[in-house]
C-alpha positions as semicolon CSV with decimal commas, in nm:
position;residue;x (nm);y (nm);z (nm)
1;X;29,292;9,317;-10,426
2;X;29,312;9,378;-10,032
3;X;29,284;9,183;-9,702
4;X;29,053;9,216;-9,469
5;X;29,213;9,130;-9,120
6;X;29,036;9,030;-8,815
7;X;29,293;9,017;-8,509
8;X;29,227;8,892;-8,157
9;X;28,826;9,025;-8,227
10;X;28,694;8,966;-7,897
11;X;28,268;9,043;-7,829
12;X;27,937;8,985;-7,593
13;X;27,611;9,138;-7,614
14;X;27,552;9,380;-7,313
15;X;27,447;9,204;-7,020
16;X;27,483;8,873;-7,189
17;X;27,748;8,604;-7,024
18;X;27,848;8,428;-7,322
19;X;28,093;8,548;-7,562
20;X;28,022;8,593;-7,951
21;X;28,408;8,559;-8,014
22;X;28,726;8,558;-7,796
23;X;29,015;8,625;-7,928
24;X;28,952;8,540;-8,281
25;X;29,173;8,569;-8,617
26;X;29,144;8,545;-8,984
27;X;29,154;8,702;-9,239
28;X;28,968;8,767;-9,591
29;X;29,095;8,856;-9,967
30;X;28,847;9,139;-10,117
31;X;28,831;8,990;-10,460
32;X;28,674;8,615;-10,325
33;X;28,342;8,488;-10,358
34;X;28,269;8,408;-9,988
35;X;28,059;8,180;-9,850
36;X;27,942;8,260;-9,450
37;X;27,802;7,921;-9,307
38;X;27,751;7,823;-8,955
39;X;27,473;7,709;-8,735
40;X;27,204;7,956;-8,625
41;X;27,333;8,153;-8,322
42;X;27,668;8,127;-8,406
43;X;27,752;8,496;-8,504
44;X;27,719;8,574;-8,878
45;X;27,492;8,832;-8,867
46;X;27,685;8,968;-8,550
47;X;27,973;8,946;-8,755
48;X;27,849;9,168;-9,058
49;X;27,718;9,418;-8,800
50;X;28,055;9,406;-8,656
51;X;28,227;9,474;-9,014
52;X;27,980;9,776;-9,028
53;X;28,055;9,939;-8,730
54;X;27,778;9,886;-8,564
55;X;27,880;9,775;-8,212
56;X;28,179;9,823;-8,002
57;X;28,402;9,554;-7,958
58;X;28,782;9,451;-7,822
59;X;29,024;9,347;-8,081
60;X;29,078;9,472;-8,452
61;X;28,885;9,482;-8,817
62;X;29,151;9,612;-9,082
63;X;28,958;9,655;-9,428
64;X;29,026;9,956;-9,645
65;X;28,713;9,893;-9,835
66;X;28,374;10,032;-9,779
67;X;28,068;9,744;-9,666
68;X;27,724;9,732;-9,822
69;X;27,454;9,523;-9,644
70;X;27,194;9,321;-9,800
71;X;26,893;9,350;-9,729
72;X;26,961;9,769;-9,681
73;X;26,672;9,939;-9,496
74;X;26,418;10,084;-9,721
75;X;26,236;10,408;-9,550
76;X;25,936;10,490;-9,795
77;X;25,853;10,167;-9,976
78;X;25,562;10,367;-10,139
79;X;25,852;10,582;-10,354
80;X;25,906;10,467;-10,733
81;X;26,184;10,166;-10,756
82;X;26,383;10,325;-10,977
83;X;26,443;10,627;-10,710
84;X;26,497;10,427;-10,454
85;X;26,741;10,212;-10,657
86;X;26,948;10,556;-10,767
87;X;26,961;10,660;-10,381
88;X;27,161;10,273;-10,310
89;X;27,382;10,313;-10,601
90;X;27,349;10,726;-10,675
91;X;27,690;10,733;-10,950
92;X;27,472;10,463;-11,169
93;X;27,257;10,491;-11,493
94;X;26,899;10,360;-11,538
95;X;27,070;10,182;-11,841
96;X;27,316;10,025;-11,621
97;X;27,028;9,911;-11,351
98;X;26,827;9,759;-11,649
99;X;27,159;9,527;-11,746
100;X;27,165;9,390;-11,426
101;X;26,814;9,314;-11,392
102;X;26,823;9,157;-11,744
103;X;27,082;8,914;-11,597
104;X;26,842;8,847;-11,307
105;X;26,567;8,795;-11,521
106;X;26,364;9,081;-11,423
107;X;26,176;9,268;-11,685
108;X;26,281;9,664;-11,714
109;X;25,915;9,781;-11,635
110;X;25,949;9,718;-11,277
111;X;26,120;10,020;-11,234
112;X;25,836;10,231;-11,287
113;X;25,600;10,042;-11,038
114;X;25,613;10,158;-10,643
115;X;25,857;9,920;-10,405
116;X;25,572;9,800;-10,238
117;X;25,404;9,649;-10,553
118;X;25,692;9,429;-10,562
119;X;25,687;9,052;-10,465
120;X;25,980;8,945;-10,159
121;X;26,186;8,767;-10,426
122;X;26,164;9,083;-10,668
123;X;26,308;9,329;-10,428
124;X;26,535;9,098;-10,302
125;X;26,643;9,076;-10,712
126;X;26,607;9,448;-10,769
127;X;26,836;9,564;-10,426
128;X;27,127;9,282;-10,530
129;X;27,115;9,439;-10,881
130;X;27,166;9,835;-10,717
131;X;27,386;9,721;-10,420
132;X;27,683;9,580;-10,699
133;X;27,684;9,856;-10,889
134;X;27,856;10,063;-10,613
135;X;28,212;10,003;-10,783
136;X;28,464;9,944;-10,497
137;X;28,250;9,821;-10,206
138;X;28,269;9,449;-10,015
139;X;27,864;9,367;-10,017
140;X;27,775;9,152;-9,724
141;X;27,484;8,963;-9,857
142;X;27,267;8,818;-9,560
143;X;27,046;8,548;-9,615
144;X;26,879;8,622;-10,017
145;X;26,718;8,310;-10,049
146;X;26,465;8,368;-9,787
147;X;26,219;8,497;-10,025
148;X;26,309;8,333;-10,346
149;X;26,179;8,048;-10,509
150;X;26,372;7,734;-10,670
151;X;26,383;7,881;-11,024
152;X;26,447;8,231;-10,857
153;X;26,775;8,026;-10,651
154;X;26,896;7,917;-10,930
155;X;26,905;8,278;-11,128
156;X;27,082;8,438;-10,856
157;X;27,312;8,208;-10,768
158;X;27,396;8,228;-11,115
159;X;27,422;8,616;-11,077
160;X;27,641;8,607;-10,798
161;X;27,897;8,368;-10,985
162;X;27,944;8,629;-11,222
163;X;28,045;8,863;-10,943
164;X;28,329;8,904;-10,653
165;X;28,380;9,091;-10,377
166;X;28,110;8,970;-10,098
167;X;28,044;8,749;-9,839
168;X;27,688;8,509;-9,865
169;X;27,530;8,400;-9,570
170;X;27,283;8,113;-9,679
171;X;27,179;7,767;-9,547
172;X;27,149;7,600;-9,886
173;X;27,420;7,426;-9,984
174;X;27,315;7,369;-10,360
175;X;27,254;7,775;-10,384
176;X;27,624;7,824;-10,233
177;X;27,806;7,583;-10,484
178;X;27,689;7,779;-10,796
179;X;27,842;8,066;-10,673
180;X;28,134;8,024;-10,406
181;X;28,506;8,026;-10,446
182;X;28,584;8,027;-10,046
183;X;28,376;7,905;-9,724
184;X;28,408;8,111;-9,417
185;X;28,263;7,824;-9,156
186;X;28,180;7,933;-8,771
187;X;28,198;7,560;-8,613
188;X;28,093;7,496;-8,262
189;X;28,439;7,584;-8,121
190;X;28,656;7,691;-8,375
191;X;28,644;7,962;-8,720
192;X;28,791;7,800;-9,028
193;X;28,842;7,979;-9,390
194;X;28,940;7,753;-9,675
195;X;28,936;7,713;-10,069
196;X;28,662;7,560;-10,236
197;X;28,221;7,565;-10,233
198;X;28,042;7,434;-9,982
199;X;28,002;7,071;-10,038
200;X;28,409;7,028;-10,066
201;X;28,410;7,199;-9,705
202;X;28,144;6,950;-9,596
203;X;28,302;6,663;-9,733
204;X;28,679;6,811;-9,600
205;X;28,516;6,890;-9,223
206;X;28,315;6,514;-9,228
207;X;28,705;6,371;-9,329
208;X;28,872;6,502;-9,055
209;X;28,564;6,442;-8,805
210;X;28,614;6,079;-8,923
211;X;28,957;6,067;-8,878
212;X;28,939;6,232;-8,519
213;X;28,652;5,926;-8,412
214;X;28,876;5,756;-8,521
215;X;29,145;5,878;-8,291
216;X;28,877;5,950;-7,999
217;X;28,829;5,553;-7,972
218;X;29,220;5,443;-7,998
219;X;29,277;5,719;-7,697
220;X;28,986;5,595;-7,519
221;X;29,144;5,256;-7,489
222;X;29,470;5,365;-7,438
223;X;29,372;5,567;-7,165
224;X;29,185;5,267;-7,016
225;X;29,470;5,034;-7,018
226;X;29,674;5,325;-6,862
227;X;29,477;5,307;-6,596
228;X;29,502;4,962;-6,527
229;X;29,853;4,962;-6,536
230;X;29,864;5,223;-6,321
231;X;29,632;5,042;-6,093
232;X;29,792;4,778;-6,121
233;X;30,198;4,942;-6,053
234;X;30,011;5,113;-5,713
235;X;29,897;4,801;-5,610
236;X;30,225;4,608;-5,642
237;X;30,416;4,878;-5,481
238;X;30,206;4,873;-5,166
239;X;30,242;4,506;-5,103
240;X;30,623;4,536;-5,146
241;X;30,610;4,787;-4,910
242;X;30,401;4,605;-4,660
243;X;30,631;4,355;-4,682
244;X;30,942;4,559;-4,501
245;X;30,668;4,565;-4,173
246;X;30,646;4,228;-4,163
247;X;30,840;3,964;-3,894
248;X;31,140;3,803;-3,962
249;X;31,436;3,893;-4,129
250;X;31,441;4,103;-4,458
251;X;31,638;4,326;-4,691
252;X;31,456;4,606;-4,597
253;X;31,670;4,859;-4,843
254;X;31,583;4,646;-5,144
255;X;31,247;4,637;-5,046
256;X;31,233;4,990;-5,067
257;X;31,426;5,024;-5,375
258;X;31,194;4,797;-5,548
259;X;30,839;4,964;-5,370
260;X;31,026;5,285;-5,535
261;X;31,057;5,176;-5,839
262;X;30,698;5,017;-5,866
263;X;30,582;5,369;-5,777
264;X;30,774;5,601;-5,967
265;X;30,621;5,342;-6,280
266;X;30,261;5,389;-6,149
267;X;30,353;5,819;-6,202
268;X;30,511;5,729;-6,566
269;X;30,175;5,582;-6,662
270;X;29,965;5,801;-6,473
271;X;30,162;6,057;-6,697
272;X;30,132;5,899;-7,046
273;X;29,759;5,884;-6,932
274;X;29,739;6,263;-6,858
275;X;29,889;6,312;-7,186
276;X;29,645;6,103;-7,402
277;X;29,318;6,246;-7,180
278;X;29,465;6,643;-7,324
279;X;29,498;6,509;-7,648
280;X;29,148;6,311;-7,663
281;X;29,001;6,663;-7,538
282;X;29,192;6,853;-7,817
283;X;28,943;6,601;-8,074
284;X;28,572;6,655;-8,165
285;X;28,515;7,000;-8,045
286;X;28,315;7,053;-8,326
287;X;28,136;6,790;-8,395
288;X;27,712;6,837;-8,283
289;X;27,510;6,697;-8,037
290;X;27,208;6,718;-8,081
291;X;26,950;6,492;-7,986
292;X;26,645;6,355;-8,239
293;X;26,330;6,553;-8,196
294;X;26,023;6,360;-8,269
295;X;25,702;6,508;-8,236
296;X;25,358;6,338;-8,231
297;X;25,084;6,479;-8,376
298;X;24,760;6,557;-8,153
299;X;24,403;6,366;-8,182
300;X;24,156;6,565;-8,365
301;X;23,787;6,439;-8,338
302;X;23,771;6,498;-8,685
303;X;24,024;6,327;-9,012
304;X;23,969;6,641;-9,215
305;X;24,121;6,951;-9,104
306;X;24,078;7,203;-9,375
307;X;23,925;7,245;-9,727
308;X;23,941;7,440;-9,942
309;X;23,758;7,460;-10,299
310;X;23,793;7,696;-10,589
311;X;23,958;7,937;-10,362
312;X;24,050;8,272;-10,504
313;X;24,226;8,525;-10,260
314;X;24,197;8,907;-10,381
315;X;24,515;9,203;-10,279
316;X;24,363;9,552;-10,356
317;X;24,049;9,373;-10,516
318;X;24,339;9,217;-10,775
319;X;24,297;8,850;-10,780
320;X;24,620;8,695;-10,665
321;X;24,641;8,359;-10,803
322;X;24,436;8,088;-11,009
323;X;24,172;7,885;-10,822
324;X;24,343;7,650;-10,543
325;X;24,109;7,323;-10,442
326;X;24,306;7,098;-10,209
327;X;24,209;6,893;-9,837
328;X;24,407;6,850;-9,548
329;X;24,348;6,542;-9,341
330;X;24,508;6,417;-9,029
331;X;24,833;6,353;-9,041
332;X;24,923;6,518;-9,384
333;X;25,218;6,676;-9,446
334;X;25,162;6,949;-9,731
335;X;25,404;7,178;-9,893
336;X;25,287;7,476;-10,082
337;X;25,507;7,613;-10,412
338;X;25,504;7,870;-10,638
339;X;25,665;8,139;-10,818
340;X;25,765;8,489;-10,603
341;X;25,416;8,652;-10,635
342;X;25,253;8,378;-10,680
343;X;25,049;8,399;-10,371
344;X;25,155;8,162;-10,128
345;X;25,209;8,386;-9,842
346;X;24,858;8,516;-9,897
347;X;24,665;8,203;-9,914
348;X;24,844;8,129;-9,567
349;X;24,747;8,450;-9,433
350;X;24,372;8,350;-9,534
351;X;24,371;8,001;-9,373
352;X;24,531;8,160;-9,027
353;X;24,216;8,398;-9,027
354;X;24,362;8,702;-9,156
355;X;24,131;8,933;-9,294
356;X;24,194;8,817;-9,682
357;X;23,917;8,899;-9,943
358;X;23,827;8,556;-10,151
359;X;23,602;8,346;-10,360
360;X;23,486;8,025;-10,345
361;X;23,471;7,770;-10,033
362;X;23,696;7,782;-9,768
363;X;23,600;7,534;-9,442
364;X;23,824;7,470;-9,170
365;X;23,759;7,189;-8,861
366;X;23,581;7,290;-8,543
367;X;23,859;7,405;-8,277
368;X;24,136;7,377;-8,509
369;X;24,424;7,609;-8,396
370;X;24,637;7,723;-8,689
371;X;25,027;7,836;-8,552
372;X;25,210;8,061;-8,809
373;X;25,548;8,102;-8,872
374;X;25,570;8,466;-9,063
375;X;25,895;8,535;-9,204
376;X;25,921;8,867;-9,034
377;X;26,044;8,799;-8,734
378;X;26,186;9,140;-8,607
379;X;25,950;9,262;-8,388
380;X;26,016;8,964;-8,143
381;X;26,186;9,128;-7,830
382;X;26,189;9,100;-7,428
383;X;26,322;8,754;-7,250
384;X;26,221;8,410;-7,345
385;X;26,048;8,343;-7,014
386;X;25,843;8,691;-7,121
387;X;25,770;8,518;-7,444
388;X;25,675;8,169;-7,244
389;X;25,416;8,412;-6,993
390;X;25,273;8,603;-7,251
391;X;25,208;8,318;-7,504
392;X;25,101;8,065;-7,218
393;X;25,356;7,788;-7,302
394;X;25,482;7,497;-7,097
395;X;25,818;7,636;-6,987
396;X;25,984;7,282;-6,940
397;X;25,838;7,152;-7,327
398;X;25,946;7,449;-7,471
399;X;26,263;7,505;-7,323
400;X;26,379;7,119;-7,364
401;X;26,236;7,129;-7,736
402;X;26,482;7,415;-7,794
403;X;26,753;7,257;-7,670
404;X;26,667;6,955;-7,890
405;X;26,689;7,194;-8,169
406;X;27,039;7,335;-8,082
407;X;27,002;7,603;-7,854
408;X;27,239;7,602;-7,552
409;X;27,099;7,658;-7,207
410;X;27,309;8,014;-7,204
411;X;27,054;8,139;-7,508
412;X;26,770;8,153;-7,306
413;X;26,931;8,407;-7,084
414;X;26,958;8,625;-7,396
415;X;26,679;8,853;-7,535
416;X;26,468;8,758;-7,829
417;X;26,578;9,060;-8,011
418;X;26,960;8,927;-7,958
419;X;26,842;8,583;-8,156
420;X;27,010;8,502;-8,513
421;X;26,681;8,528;-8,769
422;X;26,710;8,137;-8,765
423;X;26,713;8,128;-8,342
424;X;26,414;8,345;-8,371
425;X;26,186;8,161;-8,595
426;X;26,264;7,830;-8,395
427;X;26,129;7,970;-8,117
């Protein structure tokens, strides 16, 4: 067992304004199952590539272990899987790669196929398997579900439980609890670290967002009734002290003791309300504000969008899946499952026009426009107004559907190729 300590870490892109962290400090114990949560944009990745060296930055990491990365960069994905798996983890044994796979549910023949052969989830399955076999290093796991399936969720979450030693960055709560013993959690203002899987974090952060509400409203008030005391104290004082101008004869020394006294009450309050507006300000720093997006779908001449019958998409003339039949009509909302490999990303690729050898019928409506989301997103780059111009957007929709979907207005000063994965594919 050893710590991990982050002291007074302090970073910025280049020629961005906003900082990533200021002054932050934490720290992390080698041997726990950590979970990495935090809304897109908020510096997980950053944070890994920080931990690996990869950018400068003010402020110290103390770790005396070595970091792996998930997903690692694969040069030749033509080369045989189980050479590529020996270079990641060189002091291993085949026999010791087919154990892990076993546990992942991955049959020992895919290490004689080529990388490339292999579906998303099964290299995501096959890397995890090679990366913990390096005995002594802190894997920093970023993002595995992204190409796995439900079943393939629940398999390596169940992996992962078995293991230690690595942070998880993942948005699914459910795939987090099976395999968590610690949440790292970058808020909106503030870094916490705490015992526990995600959903007791949840529930612990809602708790004390309730209780702050809570003391957000009583401060509100107080601070309101401050003020009218305040008010209130001024306003007394001044007639007192009105009164020492007036004619006839007067204690004019008492009247100033007492205009004194009302006034130096008026600054008590005005005090005691300072006080409670630094203490309301302390409250809900965390807590997000996002407004509701709703979006309307457009009026298409015709109900029926798509078809498609019998369809059977071909990769390499190797036919891909079993024949798909399904409509979509207007206003449909239409998820498509499957097994890693199944052929989902395929049969998208084919409806967006992609050049995609198939069988059967396949009709789409008249001027539909078909947007895809791929789940590559790294060759976005250049500035978001570049990306606006080049892709002939409304700047004002886009930008205030962004913001609707968390992005502050200091993002869009930032280049694409600075966006979290999850920054990117909102965009």
């Amino acid at each position: 067992m050893s710590l991990i300590k982050i002291n007074n870490l302090t970073f910025s892109y280049q020629n961005n304004y906003d900082y990533i962290f200021k002054d932050v400090s934490f720290q992390i114990d080698t041997d726990w199952k950590l979970g990495f949560i935090g809304r897109n944009g908020k510096g997980k990745t950053t944070f890994l590539n920080l931990l690996l060296g990869k950018f400068e930055y003010r402020g110290q990491i103390i770790s005396s272990v070595k970091f792996d990365y998930f997903p690692c960069d694969i040069k030749d994905k033509n080369e045989n899987v189980t050479q590529i798996l020996l270079r990641i983890c060189p002091n291993a044994k085949v026999w010791e790669l087919e154990k892990e796979l076993f546990m992942l549910d991955v049959k020992k023949d895919i290490l004689k196929r080529q990388f490339n052969t292999l579906s998303n989830g099964e290299q995501t399955k096959v890397l995890l398997a090679a990366l913990f076999l390096n005995n002594n290093h802190f894997l920093l796991i970023d993002e595995p579900t992204n190409h796995l399936d439900s079943q393939a969720r629940k398999i390596v979450s169940s992996y992962l439980n078995k293991k230690k030693g690595f942070i998880l960055v993942s948005h699914d709560r459910l795939f987090l609890d099976g395999c968590v013993d610690h949440i790292l959690s970058f808020n909106r203002s503030t870094i916490e670290v705490q015992a526990g899987n995600c959903s007791s974090y949840l529930q612990n952060f809602k708790n004390q967002q309730d209780l702050q509400l809570q003391q957000n409203e009583k401060l509100k008030k107080d601070i309101y009734r401050l003020k009218k005391s305040s008010l209130q104290s001024k306003t007394w004082s001044d007639k007192v002290e009105a009164t020492k101008t007036g004619q006839g004869p007067c204690d004019r020394g008492y009247i100033s003791h007492k205009s004194a006294k009302m006034m130096q009450r008026s600054k008590n309050i005005q005090i005691r309300q300072e006080k409670a507006m630094e203490e309301k300000a302390k409250l809900l720093k965390d807590i997000e504000l996002d407004e509701e997006l709703k979006i309307s779908s457009l009026k298409y001449h015709n109900q029926k969008y798509m078809s498609l019958e019998n369809v059977v998409p071909y990769y390499n003339q190797i036919q891909v899946c079993q024949p798909v039949s399904f409509t979509i009509n207007e206003h449909d909302i239409v998820i498509l499952t499957g097994k890693n490999g199944s052929g989902k990303t395929t049969l998208l690729k084919l409806i967006n026009d992609e050049p995609i050898q198939y069988t059967g019928q396949f009709n789409k409506g008249q001027g539909i426009i078909i947007s895809y989301i791929c789940q590559d997103t790294s060759h976005l780059n250049g500035s978001i107004d570049e990306f606006i111009k080049i892709n002939n957007i409304d700047t004002t929709l886009f930008k205030t559907i962004l913001r609707k979907l968390g992005f502050e207005r200091i993002q869009f000063e930032k280049n694409l190729e600075n966006y979290s994965a999850g920054q990117k594919r909102k965009s």
